[in-house]
C-alpha positions in Angstrom: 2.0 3.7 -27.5 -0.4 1.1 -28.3 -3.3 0.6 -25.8 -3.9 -3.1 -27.6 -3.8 -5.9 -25.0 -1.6 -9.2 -25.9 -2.0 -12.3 -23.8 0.0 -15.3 -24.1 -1.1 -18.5 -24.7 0.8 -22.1 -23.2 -0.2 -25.3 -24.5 -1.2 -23.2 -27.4 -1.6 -26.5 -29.6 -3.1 -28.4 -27.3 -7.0 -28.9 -26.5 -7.6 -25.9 -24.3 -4.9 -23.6 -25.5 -6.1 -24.1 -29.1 -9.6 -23.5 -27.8 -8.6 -20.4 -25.9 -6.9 -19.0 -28.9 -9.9 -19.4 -31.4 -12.6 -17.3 -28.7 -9.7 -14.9 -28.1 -9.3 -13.7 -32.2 -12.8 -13.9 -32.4 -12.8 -10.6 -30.3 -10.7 -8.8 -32.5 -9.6 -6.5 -30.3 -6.6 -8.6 -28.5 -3.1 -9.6 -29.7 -2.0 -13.0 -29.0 1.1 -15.1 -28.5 1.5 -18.7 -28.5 4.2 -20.3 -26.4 5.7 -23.8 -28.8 7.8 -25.7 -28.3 8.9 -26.1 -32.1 7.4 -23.6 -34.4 8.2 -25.4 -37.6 5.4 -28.7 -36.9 1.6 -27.9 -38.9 0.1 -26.9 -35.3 2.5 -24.1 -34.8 2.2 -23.4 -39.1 -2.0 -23.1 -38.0 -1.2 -20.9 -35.5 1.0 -18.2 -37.2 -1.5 -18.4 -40.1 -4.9 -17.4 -37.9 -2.5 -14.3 -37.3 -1.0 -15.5 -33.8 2.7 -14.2 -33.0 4.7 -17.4 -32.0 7.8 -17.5 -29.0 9.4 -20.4 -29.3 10.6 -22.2 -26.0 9.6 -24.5 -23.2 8.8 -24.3 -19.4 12.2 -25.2 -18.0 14.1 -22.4 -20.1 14.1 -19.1 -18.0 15.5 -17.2 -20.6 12.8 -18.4 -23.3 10.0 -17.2 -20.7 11.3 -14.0 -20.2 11.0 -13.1 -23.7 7.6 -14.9 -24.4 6.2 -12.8 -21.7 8.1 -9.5 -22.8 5.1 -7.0 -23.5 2.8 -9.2 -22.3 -0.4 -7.7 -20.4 -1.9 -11.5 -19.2 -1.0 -15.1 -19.7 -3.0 -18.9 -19.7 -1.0 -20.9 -17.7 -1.9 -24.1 -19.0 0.7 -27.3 -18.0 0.4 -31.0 -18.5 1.5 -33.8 -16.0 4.6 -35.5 -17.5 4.8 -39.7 -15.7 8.5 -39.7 -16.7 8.9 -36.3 -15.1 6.7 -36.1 -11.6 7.2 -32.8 -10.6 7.4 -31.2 -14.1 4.0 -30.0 -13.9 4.2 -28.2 -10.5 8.0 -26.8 -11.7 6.7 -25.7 -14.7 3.6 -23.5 -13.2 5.6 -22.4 -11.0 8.3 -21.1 -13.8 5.7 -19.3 -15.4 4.2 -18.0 -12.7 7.5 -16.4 -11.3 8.8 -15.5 -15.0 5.1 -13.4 -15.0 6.0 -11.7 -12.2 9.3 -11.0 -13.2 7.9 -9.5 -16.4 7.0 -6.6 -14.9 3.9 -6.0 -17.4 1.9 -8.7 -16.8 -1.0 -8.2 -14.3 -3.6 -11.0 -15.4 -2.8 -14.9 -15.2 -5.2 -17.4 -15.4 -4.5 -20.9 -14.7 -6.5 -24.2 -15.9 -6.6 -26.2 -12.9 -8.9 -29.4 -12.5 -12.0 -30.0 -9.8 -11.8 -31.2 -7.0 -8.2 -29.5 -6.8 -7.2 -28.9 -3.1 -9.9 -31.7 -1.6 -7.6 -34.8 -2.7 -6.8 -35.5 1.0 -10.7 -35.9 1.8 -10.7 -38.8 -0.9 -10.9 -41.9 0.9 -8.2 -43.9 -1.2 -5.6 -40.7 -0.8 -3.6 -41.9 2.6 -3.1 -45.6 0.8 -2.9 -44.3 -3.0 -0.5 -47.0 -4.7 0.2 -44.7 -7.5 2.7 -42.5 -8.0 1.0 -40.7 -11.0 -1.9 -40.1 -9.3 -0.7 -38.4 -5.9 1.6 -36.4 -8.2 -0.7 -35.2 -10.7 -3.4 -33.5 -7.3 -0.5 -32.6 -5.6 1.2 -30.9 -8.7 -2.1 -29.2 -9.2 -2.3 -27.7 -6.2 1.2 -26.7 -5.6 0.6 -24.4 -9.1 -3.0 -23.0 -7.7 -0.7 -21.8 -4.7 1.8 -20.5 -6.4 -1.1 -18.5 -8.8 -2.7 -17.6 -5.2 0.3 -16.4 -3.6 2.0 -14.2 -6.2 2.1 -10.5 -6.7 0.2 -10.3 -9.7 -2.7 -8.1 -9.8 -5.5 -10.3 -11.3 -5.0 -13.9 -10.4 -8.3 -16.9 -11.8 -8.1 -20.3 -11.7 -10.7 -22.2 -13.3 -11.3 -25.9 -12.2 -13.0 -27.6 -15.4 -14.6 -31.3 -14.9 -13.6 -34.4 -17.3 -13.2 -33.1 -20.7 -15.8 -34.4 -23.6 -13.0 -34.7 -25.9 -12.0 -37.8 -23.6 -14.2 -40.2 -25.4 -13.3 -39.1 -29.4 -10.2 -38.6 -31.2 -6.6 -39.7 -29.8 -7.4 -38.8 -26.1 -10.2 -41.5 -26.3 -8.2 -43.9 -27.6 -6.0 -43.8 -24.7 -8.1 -43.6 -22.3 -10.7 -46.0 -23.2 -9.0 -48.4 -25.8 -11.9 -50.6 -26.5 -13.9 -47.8 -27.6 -13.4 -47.2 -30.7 -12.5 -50.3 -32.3 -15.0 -52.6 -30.0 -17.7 -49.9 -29.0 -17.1 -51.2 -25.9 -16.6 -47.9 -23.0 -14.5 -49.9 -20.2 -13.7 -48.8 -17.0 -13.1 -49.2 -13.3 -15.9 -46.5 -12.3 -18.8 -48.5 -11.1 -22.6 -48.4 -13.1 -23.4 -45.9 -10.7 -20.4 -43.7 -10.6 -21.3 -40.1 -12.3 -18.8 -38.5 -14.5 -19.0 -34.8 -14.2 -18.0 -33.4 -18.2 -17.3 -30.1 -18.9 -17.3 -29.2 -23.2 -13.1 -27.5 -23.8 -15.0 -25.5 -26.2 -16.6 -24.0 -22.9 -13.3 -24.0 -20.6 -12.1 -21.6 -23.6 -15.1 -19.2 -23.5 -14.4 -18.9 -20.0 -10.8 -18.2 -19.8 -11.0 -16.0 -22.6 -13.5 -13.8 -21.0 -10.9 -14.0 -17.4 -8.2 -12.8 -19.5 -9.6 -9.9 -21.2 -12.1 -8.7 -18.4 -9.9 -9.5 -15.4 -11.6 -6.8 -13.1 -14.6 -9.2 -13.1 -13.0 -12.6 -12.5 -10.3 -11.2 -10.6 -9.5 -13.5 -7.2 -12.1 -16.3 -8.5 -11.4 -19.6 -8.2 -14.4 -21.1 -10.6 -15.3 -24.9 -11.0 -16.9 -25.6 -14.5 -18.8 -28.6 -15.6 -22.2 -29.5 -17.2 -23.2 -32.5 -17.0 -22.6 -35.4 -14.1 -23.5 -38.5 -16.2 -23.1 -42.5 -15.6 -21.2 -44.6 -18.0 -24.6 -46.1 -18.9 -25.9 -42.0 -20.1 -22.2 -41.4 -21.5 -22.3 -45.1 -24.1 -26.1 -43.8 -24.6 -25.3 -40.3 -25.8 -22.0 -42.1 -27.8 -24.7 -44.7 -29.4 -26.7 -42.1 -30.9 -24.2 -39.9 -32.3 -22.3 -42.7 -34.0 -25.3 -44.8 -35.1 -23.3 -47.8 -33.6 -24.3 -49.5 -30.3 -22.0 -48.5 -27.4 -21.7 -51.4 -24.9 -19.9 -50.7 -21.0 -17.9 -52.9 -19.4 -16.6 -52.6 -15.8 -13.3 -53.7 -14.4 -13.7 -56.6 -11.7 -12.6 -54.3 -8.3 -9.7 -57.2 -8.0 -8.3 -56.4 -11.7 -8.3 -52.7 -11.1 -6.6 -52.3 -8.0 -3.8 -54.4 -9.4 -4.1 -52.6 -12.6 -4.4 -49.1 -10.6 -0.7 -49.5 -9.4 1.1 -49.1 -12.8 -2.2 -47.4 -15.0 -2.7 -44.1 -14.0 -6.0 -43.7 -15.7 -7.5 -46.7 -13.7 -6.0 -45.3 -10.9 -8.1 -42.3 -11.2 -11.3 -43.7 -12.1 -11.2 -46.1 -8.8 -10.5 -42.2 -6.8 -13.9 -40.9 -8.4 -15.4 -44.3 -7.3 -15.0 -42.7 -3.9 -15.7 -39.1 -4.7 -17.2 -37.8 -7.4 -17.0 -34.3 -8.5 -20.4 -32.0 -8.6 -20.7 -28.6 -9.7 -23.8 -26.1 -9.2 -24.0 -25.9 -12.7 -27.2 -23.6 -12.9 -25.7 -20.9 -10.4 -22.8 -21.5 -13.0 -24.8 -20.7 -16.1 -26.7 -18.1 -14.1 -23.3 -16.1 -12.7 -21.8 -15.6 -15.9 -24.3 -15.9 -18.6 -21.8 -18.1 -20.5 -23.5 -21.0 -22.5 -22.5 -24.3 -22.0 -22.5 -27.6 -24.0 -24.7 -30.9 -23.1 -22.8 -33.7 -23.9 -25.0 -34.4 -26.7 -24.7 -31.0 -27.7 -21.2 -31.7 -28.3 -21.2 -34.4 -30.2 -23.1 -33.1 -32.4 -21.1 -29.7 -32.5 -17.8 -32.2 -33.2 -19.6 -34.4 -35.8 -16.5 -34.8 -37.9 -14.1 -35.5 -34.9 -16.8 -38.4 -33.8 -16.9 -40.4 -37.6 -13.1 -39.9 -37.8 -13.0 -41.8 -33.8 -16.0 -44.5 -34.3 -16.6 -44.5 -38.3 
């Protein structure tokens, strides 16, 4: 009988679950499964190449998780808010976390949360939030922390990572900041002094890749990760010197934003960090787990490539 571990990987081609993937076969010594929803697009063809098994499914199929998790010793729970689908993201943790169980072999899950998760009501804007999107998205994160907290499984992490670097390059950046590319303007509805706490994904992937594969030492931890807390004013500084272009900030007029807040849930969001924003005792982090983590400058220069390709 083989004594090899296999852990399976969801939102295997997205930021995280790609990042998880990559410190996972650097250890050699684990076999590991990627959940896609279509196996046949280039990101899936990456995957099977690099030597990961693919099950091919998604989170609403019962039958699909069952036999992605067949064999399966732990699992990344990793699940994205859908705004057409509000409850999706809870469902879908939930699904996973119930099909683990089910399983019978799986006795590790770690789940990708976000900070702050579980202190939403303690935000000042949370008993009059006007948007749907953003009341779903901490409440969805929660209810999928619970249902990690509550179940049967033996080793149960959840790791709360801060704002994502990759949120100011490549397609994410776009979205969320559309001025920033083509303008070099960074625009938002944080205020000049509102802190930003960033967390590298390369990092969130070194972390739950060591939680899955040494789950005696991370078991029952519920670990908030981030780096850096850093103004919009440090964030365009760091962005002007890796991209040799000057990055300008602009901030929303408080009027425009809570109009815009309603129907945008990015706006939405940064007005909630306006009221609270998220710290993390990042040198009792490094210290604790001896895990090395990114500056923000650090990653930009790290992610050169991904940084001409956003700003040219």
């Amino acid at each position: 009988m083989s004594t090899t571990t296999t852990i399976l990987v969801t939102g295997a081609t997205g930021t995280q679950g790609r990042g998880t993937i990559r410190e996972l076969l650097k250890l050699g010594h684990v076999a590991v499964r990627a959940l896609v929803r279509d196996d046949t697009k280039p990101a899936a063809a990456e995957l099977r190449e690099s030597g990961v098994e693919l099950a091919v499914g998604h989170f609403d199929d019962p039958t699909a998780l069952s036999l992605a998790l067949r064999g399966v010793d732990a699992v990344f729970i990793n699940v994205s808010p859908l705004f057409n689908d509000l409850d999706a993201e809870a469902r879908h943790g939930k699904n996973l976390v119930d099909a683990a169980v089910a399983s019978g072999s799986v006795h590790t899950v770690v789940y990708s949360s976000v900070l702050l998760t579980g202190q939403h009501e303690k935000n000042p804007r949370w008993h009059h939030l006007a948007n749907e999107g953003t009341r779903a998205y901490w409440l969805n994160k929660a209810r999928v922390e619970q249902a990690v907290r509550s179940s049967s499984i033996r080793h149960r992490i959840i790791l709360r990572p801060a704002h994502f670097m990759t949120n100011y390059v490549g397609s994410l950046g776009g979205m969320i900041f559309p001025e920033l590319f083509s303008q070099g303007v960074l625009r938002a509805a944080s205020t000049p002094t509102t802190p930003t706490m960033l967390i590298s994904p390369d990092d969130i992937a070194k972390f739950a890749a060591a939680a899955l594969t040494q789950p005696e030492v991370y078991n029952g931890q519920e670990i908030d990760l981030g780096v850096e807390n850093l103004t919009n004013e440090e964030i365009a500084a760091a962005l002007s010197r890796a991209t040799g272009r000057q990055i300008q900030t602009q901030y929303i007029a408080p009027d425009k934003a809570e109009e815009l807040a309603k129907t945008n849930p990015i706006i939405s969001s940064q007005l909630f960090f306006n009221e609270r924003s998220s710290g993390v005792d990042v040198a009792a982090l490094r210290f604790k787990y001896g895990i090395p983590l990114q500056t923000f400058s650090e990653f930009l220069d790290a992610h050169k490539d991904d940084v001409k390709a956003s700003f040219g």
